[in-house]
N, C-alpha and C positions, 0 to 999 in steps of 0.2 A: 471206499470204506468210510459212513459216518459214524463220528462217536455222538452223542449227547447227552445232558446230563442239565441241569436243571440251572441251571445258569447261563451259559454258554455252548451256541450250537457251533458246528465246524464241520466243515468237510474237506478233505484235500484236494478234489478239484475248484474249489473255490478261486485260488488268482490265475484259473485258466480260463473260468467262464469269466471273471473279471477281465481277461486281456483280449479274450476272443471277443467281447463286447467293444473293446478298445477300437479296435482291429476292425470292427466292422462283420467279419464273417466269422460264423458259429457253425462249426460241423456240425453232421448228423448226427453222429455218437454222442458227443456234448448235448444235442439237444435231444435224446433219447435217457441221459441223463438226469439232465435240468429238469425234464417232464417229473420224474419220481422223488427227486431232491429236491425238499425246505428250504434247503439252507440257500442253496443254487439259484432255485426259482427266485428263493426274497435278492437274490444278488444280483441276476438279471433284470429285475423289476425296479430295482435302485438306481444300476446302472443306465438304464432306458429313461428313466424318469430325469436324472440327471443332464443325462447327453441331452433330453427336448431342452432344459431350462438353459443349459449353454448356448444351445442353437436358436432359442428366443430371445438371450441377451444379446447374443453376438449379433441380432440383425438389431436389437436397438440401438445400441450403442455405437455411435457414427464415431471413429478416431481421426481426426483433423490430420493432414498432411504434414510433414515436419518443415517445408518451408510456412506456410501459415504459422504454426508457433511457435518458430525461431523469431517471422518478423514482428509476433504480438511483442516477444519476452525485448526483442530491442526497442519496440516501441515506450512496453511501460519501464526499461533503462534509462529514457532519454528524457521522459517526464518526469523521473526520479532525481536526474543531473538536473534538471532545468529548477524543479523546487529546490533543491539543493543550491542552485547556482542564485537564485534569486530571493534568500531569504534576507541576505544584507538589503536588498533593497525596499522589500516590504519593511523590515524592521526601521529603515528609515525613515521609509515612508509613516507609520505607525508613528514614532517619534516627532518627524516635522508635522503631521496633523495634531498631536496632543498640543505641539508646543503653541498652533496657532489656535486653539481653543484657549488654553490658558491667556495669549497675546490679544486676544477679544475684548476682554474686558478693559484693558488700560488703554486699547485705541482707540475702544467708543470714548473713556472720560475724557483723553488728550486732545483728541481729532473734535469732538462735540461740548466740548467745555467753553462756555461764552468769552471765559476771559482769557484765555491763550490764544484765540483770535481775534481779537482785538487788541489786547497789550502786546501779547507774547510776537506773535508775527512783526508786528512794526518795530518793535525793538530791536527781533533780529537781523530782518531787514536792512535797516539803515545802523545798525552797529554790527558788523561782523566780526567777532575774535578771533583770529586764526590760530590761536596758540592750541599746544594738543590735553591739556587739561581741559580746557571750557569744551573739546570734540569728544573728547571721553568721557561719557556723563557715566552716572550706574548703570542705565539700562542698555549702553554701549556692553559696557565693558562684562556686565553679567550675558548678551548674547555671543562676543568674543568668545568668554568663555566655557559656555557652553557647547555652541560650535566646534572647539577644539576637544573637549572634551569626546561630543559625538564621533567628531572625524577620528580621533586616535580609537575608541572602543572598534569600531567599524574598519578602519584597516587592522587593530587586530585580529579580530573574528576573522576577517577574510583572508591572513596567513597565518591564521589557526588551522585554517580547513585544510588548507594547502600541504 
């Protein structure tokens, strides 16, 4: 028995030809049915067209084996440890190259400077102070402490992570 009416069609054998489609086999009655049924036929027709678009994803779509992307997901784990594990060292890194950019310029004046090799050298030479003012000049004592500076940030960080 179908009703209809101008909005909405229905029939009550409707989620039988839906399941018998499921299902795979459609009796003769159902399909003696479905021949005179709207409503049926558009729901066989749906169903048909559907089940092909399943059946053409389902051969594209290749799904990877679960050991395959158990051992991708540990791989990109252990690249994620490793950035992790090695960012104090870049950042070091990072840092001891700025500091020898900055240190450029005072070693060309000091190192290429006419008169620190010739006065300066000889004077050192043959007069050595060993006392620890004249060893600690400024540019000592500002790489001191810097370096301590560095070393204390960097063993923070690293039992910050921790």
């Amino acid at each position: 028995m179908k009703t209809e009416s101008h909005e909405t069609s229905f029939c009550e054998k409707e989620p039988s030809v839906a399941a018998a489609m499921l299902a795979g086999a459609i009796s003769d009655d159902l399909r003696a049915h479905i021949s005179g049924c709207t409503v049926c036929a558009e729901v066989l027709l749906v169903s048909q067209l559907l089940a092909s678009e399943v059946d053409a994803l389902s051969k594209e779509v290749h799904i990877p084996d679960a050991s395959v992307v158990w051992r991708r997901a540990q791989t990109v784990s252990k690249e994620q440890a490793i950035v992790c594990a090695t960012r104090p060292i870049r950042i070091a890194r990072v840092c001891a190259c700025a500091v020898a950019v900055l240190a450029l310029p005072w070693a060309g004046f000091t190192f290429f400077d006419s008169s620190f090799w010739l006065s300066g050298v000889a004077r050192y030479s043959w007069t050595m102070n060993h006392s620890l003012s004249a060893a600690l000049t400024g540019t000592s004592l500002v790489g001191i402490v810097g370096s301590v500076v560095l070393v204390t940030l960097s063993s923070w960080y690293i039992l910050h992570q921790e």
